[in-house]
N, C-alpha and C positions, 0 to 999 in steps of 0.2 A: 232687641236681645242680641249680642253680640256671642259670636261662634270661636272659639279659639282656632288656627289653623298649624297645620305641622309645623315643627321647628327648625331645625339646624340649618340655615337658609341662605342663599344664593342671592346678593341684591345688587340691583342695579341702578347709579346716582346718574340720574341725565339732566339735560337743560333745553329744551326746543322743539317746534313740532312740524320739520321739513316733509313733505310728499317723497317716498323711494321708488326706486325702480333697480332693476337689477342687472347690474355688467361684468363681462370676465373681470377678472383680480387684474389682467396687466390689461384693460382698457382703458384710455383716456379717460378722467372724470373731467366734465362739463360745471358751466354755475350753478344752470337748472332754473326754473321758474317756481315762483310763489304760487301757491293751491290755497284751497279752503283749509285745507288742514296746518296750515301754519300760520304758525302766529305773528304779528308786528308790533314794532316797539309803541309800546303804553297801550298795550291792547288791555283793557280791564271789563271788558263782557265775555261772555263764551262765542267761540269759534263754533261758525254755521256748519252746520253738519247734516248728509240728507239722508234720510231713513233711520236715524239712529239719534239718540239725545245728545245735543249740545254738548263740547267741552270747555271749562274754564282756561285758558295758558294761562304761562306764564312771562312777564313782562321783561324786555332787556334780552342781554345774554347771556347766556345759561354756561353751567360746567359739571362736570361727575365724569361718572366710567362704575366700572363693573367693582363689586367689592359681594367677598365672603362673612358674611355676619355669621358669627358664631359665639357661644355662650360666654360671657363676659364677667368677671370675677366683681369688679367695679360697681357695674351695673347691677349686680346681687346685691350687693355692701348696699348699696346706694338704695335700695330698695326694701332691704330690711330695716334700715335706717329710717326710711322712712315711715315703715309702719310701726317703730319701735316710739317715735317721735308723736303720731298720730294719737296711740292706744295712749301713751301715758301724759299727755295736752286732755286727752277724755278723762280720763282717771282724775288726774286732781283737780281738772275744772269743775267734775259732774259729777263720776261717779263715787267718788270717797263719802261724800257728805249729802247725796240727791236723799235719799230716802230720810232723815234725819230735818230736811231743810223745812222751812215755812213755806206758803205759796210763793211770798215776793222772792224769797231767797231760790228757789227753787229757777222762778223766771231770771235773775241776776244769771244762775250759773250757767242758764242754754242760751241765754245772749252771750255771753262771755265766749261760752265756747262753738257758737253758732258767726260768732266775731271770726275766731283762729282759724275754722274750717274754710269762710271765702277769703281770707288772706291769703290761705293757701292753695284755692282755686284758683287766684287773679294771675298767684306766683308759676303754676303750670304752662302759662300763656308765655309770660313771661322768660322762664327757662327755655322754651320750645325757640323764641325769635331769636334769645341771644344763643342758642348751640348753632343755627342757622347762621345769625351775625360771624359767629367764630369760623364757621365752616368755608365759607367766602375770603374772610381773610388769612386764610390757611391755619387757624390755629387747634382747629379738630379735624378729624377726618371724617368719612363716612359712616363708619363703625360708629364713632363717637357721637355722630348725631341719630344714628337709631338706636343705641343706649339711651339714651335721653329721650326719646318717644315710649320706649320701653317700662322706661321709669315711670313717666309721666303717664301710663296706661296703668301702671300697678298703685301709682296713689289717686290718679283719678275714682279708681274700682274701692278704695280705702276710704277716700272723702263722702263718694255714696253712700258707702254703709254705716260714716258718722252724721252726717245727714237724716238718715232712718234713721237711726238712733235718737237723734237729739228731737226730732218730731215726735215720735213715741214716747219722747219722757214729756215733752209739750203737752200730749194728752192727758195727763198724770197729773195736772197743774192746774189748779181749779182758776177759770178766771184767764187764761194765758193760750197762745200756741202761735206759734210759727208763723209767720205773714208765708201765705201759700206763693205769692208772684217772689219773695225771696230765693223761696226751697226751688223754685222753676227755672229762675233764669243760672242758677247754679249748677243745677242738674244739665241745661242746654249743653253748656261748657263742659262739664264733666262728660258728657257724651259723645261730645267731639273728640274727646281722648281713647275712649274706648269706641273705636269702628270694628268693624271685624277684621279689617285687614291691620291695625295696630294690635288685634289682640293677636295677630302670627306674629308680627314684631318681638309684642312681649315673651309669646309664646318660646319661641328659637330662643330670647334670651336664657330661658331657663333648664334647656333641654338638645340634646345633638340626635334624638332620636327621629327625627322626619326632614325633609328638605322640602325647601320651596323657593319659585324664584320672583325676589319684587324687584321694581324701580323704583328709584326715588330721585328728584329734582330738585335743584334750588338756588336759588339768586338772593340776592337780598332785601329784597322783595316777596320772597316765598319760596313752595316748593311742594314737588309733586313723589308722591307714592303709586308703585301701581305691580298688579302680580298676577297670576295664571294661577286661580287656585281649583282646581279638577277641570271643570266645563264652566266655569267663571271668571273674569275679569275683574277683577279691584284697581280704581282708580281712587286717587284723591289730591285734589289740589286747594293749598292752603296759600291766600294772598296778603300779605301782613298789609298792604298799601292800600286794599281796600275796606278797609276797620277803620274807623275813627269812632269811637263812641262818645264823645265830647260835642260833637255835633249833635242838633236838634234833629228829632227823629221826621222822616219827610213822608211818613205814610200814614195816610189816616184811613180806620177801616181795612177795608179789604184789599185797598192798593199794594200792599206788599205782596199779593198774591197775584195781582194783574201785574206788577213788575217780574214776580216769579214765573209767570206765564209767559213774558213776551220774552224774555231771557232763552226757555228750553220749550218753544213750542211745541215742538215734538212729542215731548212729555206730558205735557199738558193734553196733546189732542188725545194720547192714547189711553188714558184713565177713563173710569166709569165713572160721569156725577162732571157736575160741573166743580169740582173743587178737589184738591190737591187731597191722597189718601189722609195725609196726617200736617196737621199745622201747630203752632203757639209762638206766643210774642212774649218776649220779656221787654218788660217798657226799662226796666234797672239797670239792663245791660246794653238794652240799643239793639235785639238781635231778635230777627228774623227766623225760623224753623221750619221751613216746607220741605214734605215730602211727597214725590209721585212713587207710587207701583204702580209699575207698568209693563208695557207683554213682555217687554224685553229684560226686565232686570229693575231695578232701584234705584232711585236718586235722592239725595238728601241737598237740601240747598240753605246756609246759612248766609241772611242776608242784611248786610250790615243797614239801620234803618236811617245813618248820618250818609255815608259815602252815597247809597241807595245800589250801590255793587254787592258784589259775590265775597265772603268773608271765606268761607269752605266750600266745598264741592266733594261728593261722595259719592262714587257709582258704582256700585256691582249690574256685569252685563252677561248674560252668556255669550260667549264666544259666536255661538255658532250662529245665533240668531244677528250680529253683526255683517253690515253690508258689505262686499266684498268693491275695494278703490282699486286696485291694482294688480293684475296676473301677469306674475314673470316665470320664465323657464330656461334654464339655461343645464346642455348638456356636452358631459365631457368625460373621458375614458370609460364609456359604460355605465355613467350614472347621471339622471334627469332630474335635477332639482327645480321642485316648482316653488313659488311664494307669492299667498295669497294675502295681500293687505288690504287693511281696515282703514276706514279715516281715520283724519288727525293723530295720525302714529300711532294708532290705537296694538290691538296683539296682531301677530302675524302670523300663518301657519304654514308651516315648513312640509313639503310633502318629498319622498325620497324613492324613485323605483329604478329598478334594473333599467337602463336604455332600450334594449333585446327585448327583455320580456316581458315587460311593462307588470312586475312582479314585487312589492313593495322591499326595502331595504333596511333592514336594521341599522342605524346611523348614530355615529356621537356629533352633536351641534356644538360647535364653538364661534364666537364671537368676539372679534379684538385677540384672541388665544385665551381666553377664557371659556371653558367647557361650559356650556347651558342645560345640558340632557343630551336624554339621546329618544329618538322616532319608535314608534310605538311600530313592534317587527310584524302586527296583524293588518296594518295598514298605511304605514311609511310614515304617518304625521307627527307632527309635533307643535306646538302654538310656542310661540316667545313672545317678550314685549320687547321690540326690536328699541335698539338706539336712537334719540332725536338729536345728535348731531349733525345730521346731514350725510355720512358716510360713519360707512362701517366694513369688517372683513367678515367674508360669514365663510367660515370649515364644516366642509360634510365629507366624516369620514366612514367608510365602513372597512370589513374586514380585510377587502382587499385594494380599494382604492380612496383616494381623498382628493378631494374636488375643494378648489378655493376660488370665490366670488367676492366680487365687492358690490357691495347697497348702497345706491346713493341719489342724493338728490337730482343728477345730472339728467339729461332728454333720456329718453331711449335710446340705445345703443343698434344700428343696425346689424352688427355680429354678434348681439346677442341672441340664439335662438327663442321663437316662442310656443 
């Protein structure tokens, strides 16, 4: 069941997953050395990670930066259009003449229009690679390609409820219904579309009344979402390079699930029962479904059963319960900023107090000069999902001073205090 999340939203497009560390703004920045948490070229498993569940990267070199999504006129059209499209394909396929029909005729018209509805499930997949393709070659922008997840959330949620539809009049049909492994491997797909963290996507499109801050990633090869939602972490990484469904499926039995297991051990160890909370296989589409709950949060792993790789990846984590890679501090005109990182660039949490009096500090965070939030005044904190470019500028300003650092991949800095 998917959660809708506030709107009016803050996002942020990256590509990479460098180790930081934290140095004054006019420090020399270094190469730096490769860690666990980054990723290498044609990396197509998940990046080892310790006390916390494995993450998918992404392959090649990456590109984005920080972008304001906000409600979009298009992206409405484009979605009333679409349900306008939907309702009236049901209508004249089914419903003008269902009650009226014979059995056969009956069965003619929910294939007919049980035909339109995975056309236009295959076609979601399809719109998602090529806004992606365009975005790479500059010919959308960031906005533009979370309108179109947006979209593709609001007819996914459209397709389901033709879907139910068209199997409910299946029952109605003496002699007739639905091939169950059809309605499933559709719904898999359809599911993919609606996560929770797309339903904030959607969510923002339709509304300026809440903020929230994601990431998103992407090459052409794929691309990553990810957001701070209360005491929550939402990830997701989508690998178009490892999907082939044309290829013969390589798992027989349960092995999809020992491949899902040696993939996110972690996950695996920390479940009750020897077997992943929730599973299913569509053989139609080639595609894998595990999921772990577990202590720390949720994983979804859709696994392509041709490539024998990671298709999607979906994780909600809590924050808190995430292991802490890295503690940096650096202090200047009266103000101590500390930063506590997660692996593989995971969120980071930004703490802000007096020098003096070690007394928390109300702070606005900016990043590149783009404003992120600002530090909660009861306890100086704040979580982001920092940049994986390698470097970045991070501003802590409060009411009487502003302190500018830069994050980066380089060694540790010896004048940087700790």
């Amino acid at each position: 069941m998917t959660r809708a999340l506030p709107a009016l939203l803050t996002v942020l497009v990256l590509f990479s997953l460098p180790a930081t560390v934290l140095v004054g703004a006019d420090t020399e920045v270094g190469t730096g050395t490769q860690s666990d948490g980054q990723q290498t070229a044609q990396q197509q498993t998940p990046v080892t990670v310790e006390n916390t569940t494995n993450r998918l990267p992404l392959e090649g070199e990456t590109m984005g930066g920080y972008v304001e999504h906000t409600p979009d006129l298009g992206t409405a059209l484009a979605n009333a259009d679409d349900k306008l499209r939907i309702d009236h394909e049901q209508y004249v396929i089914v419903e003008s003449e269902f009650d009226e029909a014979s059995a056969d005729e009956r069965e003619a018209m929910i294939e007919a229009a049980y035909n339109r509805t995975q056309n236009r499930t295959e076609a979601l997949e399809e719109r998602e690679r090529d806004a992606i393709e365009a975005y790479v070659a500059g010919e959308q922008s960031e906005t533009e390609v979370l309108g179109t997840i947006a979209r593709n959330y609001h007819e996914a949620v459209l397709l389901d409820e033709a879907i139910n539809d068209l199997e409910t009049k299946s029952y109605r049909t003496s002699g007739y219904s639905l091939p169950s492994d059809r309605m499933r491997a559709d719904r898999t797909i359809l599911e993919a579309h609606r996560t929770e963290l797309r339903a904030g996507i959607a969510t923002t499109s339709d509304s300026e009344t809440y903020s929230v801050l994601f990431e998103a990633s992407a090459n052409a090869s794929g691309y990553r979402l990810s957001a701070i939602d209360g005491s929550n972490y939402l990830t997701e990484t989508v690998r178009f390079d490892n999907r082939d469904p044309t290829q013969p499926d390589q798992f027989a039995e349960y092995e999809s699930i020992d491949r899902a297991d040696s993939l996110y051990p972690w996950a695996a160890d920390s479940i009750s029962g020897d077997f992943p909370s929730s599973q299913d296989h569509s053989t139609l589409k080639n595609l894998y479904w595990i999921e772990y709950a577990h202590e720390k949060g949720n994983l979804e792993v859709y696994l392509d059963g041709g490539t024998g790789h990671v298709y999607r990846e979906v994780q909600v984590l809590s924050v808190g319960s995430l292991p802490v890679a890295g503690e940096r501090t650096h202090s200047e005109d009266g103000i101590e900023l500390s930063l506590d990182e997660t692996p593989a660039n995971g969120p980071a949490e930004i703490t802000v107090v007096d020098s003096a009096t070690d007394e928390p500090e109300s702070a606005t965070i900016s990043i590149d000069g783009f404003e992120i939030g600002t530090t909660d005044p009861d306890d100086g904190t704040h979580w982001i999902v920092p940049p994986s470019g390698g470097e970045y500028e991070l501003q802590v300003e409060t009411p009487s001073e502003t302190l500018n650092v830069t994050v980066s991949s380089a060694d540790f800095r010896s004048n940087t205090s700790r």
